[in-house]
C-alpha positions as CSV (number, residue, x, y, z in Angstrom):
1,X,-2.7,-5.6,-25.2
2,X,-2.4,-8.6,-27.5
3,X,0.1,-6.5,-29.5
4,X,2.5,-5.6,-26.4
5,X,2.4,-9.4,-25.6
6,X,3.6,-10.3,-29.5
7,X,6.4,-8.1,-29.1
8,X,7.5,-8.8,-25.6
9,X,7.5,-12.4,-26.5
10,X,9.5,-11.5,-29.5
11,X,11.8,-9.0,-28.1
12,X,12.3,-12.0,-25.2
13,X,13.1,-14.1,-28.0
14,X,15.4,-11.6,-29.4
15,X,17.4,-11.3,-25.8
16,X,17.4,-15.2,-25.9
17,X,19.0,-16.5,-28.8
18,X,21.8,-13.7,-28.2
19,X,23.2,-14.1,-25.1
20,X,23.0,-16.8,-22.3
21,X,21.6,-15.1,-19.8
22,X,18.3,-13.2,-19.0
23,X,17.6,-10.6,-16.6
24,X,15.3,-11.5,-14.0
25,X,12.5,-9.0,-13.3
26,X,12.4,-7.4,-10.1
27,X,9.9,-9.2,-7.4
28,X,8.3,-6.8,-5.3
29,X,7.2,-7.7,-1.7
30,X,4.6,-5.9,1.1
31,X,5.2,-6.7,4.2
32,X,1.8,-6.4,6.3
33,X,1.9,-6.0,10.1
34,X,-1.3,-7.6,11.6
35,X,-3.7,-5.8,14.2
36,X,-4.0,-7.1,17.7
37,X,-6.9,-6.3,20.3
38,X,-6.5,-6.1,23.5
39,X,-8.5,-5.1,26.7
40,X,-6.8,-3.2,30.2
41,X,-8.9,-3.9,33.3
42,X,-8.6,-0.8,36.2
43,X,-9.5,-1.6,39.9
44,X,-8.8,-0.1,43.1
45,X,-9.0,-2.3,46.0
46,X,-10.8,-4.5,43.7
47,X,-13.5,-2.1,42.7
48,X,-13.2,-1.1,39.1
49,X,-12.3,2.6,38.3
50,X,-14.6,4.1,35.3
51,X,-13.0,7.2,33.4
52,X,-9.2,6.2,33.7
53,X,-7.2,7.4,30.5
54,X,-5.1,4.6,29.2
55,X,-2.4,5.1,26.9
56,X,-0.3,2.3,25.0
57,X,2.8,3.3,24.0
58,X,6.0,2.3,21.8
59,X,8.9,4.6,21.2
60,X,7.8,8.0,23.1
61,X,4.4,7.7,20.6
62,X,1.1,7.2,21.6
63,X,-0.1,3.7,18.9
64,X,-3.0,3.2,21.3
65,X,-5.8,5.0,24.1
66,X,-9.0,4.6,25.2
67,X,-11.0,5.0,28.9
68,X,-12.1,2.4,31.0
69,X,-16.0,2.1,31.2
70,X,-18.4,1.6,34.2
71,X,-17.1,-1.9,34.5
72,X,-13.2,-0.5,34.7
73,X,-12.8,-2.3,31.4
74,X,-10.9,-0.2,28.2
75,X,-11.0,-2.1,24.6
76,X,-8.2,-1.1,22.2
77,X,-7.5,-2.1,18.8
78,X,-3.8,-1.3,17.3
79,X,-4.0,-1.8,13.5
80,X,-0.8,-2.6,12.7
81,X,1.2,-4.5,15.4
82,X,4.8,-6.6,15.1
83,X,4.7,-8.1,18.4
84,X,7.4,-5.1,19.8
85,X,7.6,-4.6,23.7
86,X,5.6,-1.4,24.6
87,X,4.4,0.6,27.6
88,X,1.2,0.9,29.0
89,X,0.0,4.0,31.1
90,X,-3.1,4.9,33.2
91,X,-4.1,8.1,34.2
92,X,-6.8,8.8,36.9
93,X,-6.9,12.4,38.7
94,X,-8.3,10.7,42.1
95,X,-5.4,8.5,42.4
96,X,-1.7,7.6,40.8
97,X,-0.5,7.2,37.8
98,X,0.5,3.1,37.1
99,X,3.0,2.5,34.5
100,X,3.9,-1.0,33.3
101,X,6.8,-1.7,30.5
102,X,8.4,-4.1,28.3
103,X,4.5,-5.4,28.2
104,X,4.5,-7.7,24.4
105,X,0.9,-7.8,23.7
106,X,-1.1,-10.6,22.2
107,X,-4.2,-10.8,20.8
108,X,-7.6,-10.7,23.1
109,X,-5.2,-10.6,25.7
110,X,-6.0,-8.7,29.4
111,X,-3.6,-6.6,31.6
112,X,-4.7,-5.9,34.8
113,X,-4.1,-2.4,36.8
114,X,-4.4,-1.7,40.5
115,X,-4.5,2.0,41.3
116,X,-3.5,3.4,44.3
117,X,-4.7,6.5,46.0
118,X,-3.8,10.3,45.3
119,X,-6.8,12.0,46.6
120,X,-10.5,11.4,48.2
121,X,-12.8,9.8,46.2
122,X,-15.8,10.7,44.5
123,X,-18.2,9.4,47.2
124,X,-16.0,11.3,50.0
125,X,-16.0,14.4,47.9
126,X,-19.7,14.3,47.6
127,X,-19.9,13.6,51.5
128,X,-17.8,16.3,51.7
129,X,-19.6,19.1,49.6
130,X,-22.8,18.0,51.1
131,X,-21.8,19.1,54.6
132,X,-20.6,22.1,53.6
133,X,-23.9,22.6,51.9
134,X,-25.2,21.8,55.4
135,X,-23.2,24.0,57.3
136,X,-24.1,27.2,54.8
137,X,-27.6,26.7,55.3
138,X,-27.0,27.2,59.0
139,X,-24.2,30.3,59.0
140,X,-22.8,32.3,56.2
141,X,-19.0,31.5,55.9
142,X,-16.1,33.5,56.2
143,X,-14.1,35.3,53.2
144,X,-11.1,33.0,53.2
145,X,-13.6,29.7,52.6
146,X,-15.5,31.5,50.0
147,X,-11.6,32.6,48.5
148,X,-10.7,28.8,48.9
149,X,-14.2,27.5,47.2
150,X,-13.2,29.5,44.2
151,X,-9.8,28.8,43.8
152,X,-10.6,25.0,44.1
153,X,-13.1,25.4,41.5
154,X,-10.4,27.4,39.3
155,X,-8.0,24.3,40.1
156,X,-9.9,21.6,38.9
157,X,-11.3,23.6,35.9
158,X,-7.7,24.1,34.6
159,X,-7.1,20.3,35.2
160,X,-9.9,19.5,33.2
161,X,-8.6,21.6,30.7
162,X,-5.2,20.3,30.8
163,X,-6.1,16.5,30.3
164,X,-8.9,17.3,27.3
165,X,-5.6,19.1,25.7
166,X,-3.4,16.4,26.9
167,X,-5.8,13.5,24.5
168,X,-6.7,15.8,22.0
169,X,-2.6,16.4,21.5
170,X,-2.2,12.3,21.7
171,X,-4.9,12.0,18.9
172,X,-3.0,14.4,17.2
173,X,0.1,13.0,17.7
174,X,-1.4,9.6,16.5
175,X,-2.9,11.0,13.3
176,X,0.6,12.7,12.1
177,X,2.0,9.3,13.0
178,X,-0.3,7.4,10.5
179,X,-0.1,10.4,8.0
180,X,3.6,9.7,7.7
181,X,3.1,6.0,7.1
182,X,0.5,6.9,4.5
183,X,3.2,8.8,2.4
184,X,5.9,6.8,2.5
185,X,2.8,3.8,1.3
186,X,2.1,6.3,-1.2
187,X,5.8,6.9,-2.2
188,X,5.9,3.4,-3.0
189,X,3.1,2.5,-4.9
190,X,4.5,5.8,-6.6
191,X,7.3,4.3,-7.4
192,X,6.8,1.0,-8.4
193,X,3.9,2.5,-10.6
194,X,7.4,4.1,-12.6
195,X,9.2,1.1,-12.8
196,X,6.2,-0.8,-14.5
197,X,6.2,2.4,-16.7
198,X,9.4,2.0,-17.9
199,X,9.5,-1.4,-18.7
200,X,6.4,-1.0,-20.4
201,X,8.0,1.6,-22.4
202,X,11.4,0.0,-22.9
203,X,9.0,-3.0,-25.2
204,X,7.5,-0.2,-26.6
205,X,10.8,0.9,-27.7
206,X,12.2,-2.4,-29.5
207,X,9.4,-2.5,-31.1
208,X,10.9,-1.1,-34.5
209,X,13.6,-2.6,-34.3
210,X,12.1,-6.3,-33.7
211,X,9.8,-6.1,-37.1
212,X,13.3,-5.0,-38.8
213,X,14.9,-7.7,-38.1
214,X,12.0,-10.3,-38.7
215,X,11.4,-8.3,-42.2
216,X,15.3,-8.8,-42.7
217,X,15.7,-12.5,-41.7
218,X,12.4,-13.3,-44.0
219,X,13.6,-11.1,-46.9
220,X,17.2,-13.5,-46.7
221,X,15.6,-16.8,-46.6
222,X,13.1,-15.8,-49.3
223,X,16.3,-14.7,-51.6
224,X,18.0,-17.8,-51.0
225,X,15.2,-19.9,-51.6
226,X,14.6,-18.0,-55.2
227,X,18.3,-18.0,-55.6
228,X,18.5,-22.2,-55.4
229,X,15.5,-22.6,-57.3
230,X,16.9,-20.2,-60.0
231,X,20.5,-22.7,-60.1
232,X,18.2,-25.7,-60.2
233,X,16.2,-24.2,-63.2
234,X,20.0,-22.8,-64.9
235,X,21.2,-26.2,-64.4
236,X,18.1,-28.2,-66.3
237,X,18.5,-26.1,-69.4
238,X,22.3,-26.4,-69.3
239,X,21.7,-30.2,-69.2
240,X,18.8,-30.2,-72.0
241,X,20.9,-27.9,-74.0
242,X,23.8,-30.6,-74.1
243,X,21.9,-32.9,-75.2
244,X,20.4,-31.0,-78.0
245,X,23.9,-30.2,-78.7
246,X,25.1,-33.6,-78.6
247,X,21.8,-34.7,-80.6
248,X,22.5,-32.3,-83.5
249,X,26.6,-32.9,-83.7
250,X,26.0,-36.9,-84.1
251,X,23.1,-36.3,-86.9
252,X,25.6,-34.2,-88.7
253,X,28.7,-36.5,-88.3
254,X,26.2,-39.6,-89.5
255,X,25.1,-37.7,-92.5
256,X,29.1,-36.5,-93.4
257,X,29.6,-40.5,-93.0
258,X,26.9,-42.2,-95.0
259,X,27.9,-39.9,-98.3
260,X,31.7,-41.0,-98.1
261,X,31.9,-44.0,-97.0
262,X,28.8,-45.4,-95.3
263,X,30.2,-49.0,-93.8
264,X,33.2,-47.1,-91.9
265,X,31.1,-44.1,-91.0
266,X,28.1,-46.8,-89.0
267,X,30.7,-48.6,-87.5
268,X,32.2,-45.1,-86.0
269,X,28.3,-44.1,-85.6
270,X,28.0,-46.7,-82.9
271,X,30.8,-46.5,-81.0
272,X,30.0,-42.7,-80.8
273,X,26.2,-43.4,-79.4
274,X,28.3,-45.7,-77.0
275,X,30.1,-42.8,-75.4
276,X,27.4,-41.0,-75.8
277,X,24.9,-43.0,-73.8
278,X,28.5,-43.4,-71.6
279,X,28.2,-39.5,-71.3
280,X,25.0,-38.9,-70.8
281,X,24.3,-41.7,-68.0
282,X,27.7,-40.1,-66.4
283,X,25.7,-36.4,-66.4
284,X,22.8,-37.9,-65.4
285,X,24.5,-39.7,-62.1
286,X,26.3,-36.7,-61.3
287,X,23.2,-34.7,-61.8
288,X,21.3,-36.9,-59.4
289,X,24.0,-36.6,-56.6
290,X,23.6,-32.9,-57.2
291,X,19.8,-33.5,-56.5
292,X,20.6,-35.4,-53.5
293,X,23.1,-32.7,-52.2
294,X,20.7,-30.6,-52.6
295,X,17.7,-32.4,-51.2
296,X,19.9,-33.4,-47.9
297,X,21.1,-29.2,-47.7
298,X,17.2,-28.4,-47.8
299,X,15.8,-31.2,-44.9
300,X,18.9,-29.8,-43.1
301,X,17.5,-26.5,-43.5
302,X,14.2,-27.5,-42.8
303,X,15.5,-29.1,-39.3
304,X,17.0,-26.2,-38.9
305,X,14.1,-23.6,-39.8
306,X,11.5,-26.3,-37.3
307,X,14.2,-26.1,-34.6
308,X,14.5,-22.4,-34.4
309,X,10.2,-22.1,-34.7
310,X,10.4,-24.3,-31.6
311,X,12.8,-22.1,-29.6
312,X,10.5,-19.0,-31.1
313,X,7.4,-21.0,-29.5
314,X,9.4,-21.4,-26.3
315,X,10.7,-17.8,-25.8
316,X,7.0,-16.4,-26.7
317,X,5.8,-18.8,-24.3
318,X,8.2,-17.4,-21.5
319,X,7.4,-14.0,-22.5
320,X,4.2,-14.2,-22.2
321,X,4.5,-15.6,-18.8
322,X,6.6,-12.7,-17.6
323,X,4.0,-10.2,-18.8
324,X,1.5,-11.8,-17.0
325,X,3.8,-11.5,-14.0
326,X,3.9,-8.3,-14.2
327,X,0.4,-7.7,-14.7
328,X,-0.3,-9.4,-11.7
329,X,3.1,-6.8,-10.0
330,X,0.4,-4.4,-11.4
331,X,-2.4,-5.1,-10.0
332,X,-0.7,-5.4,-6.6
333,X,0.6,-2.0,-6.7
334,X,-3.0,-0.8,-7.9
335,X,-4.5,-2.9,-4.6
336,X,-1.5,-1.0,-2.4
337,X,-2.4,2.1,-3.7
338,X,-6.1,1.8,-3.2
339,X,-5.8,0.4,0.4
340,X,-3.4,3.9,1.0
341,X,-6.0,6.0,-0.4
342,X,-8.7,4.3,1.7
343,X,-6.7,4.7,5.0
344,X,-6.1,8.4,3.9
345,X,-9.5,8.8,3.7
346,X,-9.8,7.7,7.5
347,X,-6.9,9.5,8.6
348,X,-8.4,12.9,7.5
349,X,-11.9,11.9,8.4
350,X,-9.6,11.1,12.3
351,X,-8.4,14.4,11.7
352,X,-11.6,16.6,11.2
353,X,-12.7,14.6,14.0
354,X,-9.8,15.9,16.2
355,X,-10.2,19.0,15.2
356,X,-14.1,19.4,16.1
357,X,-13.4,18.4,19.6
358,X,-11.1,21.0,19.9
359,X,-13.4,23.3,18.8
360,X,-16.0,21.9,21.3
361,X,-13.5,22.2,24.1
362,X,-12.4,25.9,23.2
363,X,-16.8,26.4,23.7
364,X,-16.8,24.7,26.3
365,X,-13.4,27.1,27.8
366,X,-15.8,30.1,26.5
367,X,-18.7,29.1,29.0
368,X,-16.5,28.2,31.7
369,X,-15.1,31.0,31.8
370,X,-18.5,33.3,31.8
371,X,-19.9,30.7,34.7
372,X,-16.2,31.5,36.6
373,X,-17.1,35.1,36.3
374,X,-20.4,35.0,37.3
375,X,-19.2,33.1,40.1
376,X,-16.7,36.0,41.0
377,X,-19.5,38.8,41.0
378,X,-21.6,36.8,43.3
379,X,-18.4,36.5,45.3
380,X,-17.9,40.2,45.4
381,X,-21.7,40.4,46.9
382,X,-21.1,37.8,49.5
383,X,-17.9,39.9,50.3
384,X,-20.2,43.2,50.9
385,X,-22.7,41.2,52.6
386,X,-20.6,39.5,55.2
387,X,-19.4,43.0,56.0
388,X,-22.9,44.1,56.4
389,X,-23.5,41.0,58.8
390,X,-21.0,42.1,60.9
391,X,-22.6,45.0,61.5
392,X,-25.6,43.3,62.5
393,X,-28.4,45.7,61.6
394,X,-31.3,44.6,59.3
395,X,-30.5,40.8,59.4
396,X,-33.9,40.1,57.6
397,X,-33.0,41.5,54.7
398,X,-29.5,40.0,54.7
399,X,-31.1,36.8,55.3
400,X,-33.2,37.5,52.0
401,X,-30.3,38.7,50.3
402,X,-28.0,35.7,51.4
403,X,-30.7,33.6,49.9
404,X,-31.0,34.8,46.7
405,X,-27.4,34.6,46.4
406,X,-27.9,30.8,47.3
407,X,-30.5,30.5,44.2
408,X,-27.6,32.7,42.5
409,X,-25.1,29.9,42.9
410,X,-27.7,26.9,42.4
411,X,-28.3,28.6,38.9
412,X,-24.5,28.4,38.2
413,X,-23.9,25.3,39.3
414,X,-26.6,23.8,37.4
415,X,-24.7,25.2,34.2
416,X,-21.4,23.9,35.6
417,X,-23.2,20.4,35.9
418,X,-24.2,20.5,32.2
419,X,-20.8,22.0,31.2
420,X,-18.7,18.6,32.7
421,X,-22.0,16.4,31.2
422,X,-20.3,18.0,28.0
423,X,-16.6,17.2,29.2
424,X,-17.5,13.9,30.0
425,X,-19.3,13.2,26.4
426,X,-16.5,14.5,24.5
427,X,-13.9,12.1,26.6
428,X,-16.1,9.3,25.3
């Protein structure tokens, strides 16, 4: 890791003392919806209504449901919610639907629902059935009650049926819903994870290129710097060289002198050491201004050399601050893509949880419909038996008869009872 920061700082570098402008890397956003909780309070004539199926909806999909408890009281929690206008629904098979729309919900917040009548009651349906219980103790009925018994029973059995397939297709309904939002999370975090990739690997690739052209710019200055020291060096024997040469030429002239005539030859002798203390105090300036030239060419270059170390600092220092922006664009994406996996994980838990109710329900159709054909053979003997009590011959043994086919019905009415305990558990 400490490598890949090196090089991005350098290929930053690179990027910056070429051209003006940088390229800005690309920010990425999530935009979270919060939850909102909210509670929907049934009555009817100010009693509240237990069992009511309430349904919260936005855009013809189901976001919400629950069923109001003893107290008429539903809790539901949406988990993501941006304050949209959506309609709320309750369903009850004893009285009206109630509908309310363009409801904006807030948080803890309470909407209230009045139900109207459809049909009796419960306590006026139990009134009812226990007269008729009454009246059967005292007289057998005729076919066509006993034909409208069964049908009623039929009825409300397929209602049942109809509104445990109506929420199981809602949950459903909701659980695609959340799948689809889980993709397209997924897709993102996908996504982003193949941009990070490719910048990762666009570093990767300049990373030849960046320690060529640091091993080229080092190789230069190192040339140079032999090169001046080489001239200097040329230029100090050149110098001692002329004044060997100059040594040597005035010891030969002063010798030539003395032998011919020695009084003209020392008078000539020191006018030449004249110029030549003339020349060599002119080499020497000039010498020193090269020395200066050169002293001023190499602080120049070393102002030069500290300036561009300072803008290397600099665009190391801004490199390394962009890779740790995108670590932290990273990490993000990593967070997104955990959080998707978690809800998955809950979505498809939802789902198998969906899908075992169903399969409860389709048992539950299985029994029914054994207990609906048991009902119909004990029918078919009430049938025979009414036409033997018209006859009116052996009534004692009818009497037995009609009252084992009482215990008969008890029997399967008891299973019916535990049957809708089961509805009722599974509505929970």
């Amino acid at each position: 890791m400490k490598k890949v920061y090196i090089l991005a700082s350098l290929f930053m570098a690179s990027f910056g003392s070429m051209a003006s402008t940088t390229e800005a890397l690309t920010v990425i956003e999530n935009v979270a919806k919060e939850g909102v909780s909210v509670s929907i309070t049934v009555t009817h004539e100010g009693q509240p209504v237990a069992g009511a199926l309430v349904k919260i909806v936005n855009d013809k999909t189901v976001v919400g449901a629950g069923t109001t408890n003893e107290s008429g009281v539903a809790a539901i929690k949406l988990a993501t919610y941006g304050s949209q206008a959506v309609s709320i629904e309750v369903y009850h098979r004893l009285y009206k639907t109630s509908k309310q729309e363009g409801v904006v919900l807030s948080n803890g917040g309470n909407i209230p629902f009045d139900l109207k009548n459809k049909a009796a009651t419960i306590a006026e349906i139990e009134a009812d059935s226990q007269s008729t219980e009454d009246k059967l103790n005292e007289k057998i009925q005729g076919e066509n009650e006993s034909k409208e018994g069964y049908e009623r029973r039929m009825a409300e059995a397929k209602k049942r049926q109809e509104q445990l397939q109506s929420e199981t297709n809602d949950v459903k309904a909701t659980t695609e819903e959340r799948l689809k939002e889980t993709e397209k999370t997924k897709t993102e975090t996908e996504a982003k994870e193949r941009a990070m990739e490719a910048q990762r690997q666009e570093i990767e690739k300049q990373k030849g290129e960046q320690e060529k052209q640091l091993s080229q710019g080092s190789g230069e200055r190192d040339a140079e710097a032999k090169k001046r020291e080489e001239e200097q060096t040329a230029r100090m024997k050149a110098i001692e060289e002329e004044k060997a040469k100059n040594m040597s030429e005035v010891d030969a002239s002063a010798a030539e002198r003395e032998a011919e005539k020695k009084q003209k030859d020392q008078e000539k002798a020191t006018k030449d050491a004249e110029q030549a203390a003339k020349d060599k105090e002119k080499a020497l300036k000039a010498e020193k201004d090269r020395a200066e030239e050169e002293a001023k060419a190499a602080k120049e270059g070393a102002k030069t050399e500290e300036k561009a170390e300072k803008e290397q600092e600099e665009a190391k220092k801004d490199a390394e601050k962009k890779q740790k922006e995108a670590d932290k664009e990273a990490k993000e994406a990593e967070k997104a893509q955990k959080e998707a996996e978690k809800e998955q994980k809950a979505i498809e838990k939802e789902q198998k949880e969906a899908e075992s109710v169903q399969k409860k329900i389709e048992k539950l159709d299985g029994e029914q419909n054994k207990i609906d054909s048991d009902r119909k053979k004990l029918d078919d003997e009430q049938d025979k038996l009414d036409k033997k009590m018209k006859k009116g011959k052996d009534l004692d043994k009818l009497a037995t008869q009609q009252q084992e086919l009482k215990v008969k019905h008890s029997k399967l009415d008891e299973k019916q009872g535990k049957i809708d305990d089961k509805r009722k558990k599974l509505k929970k």
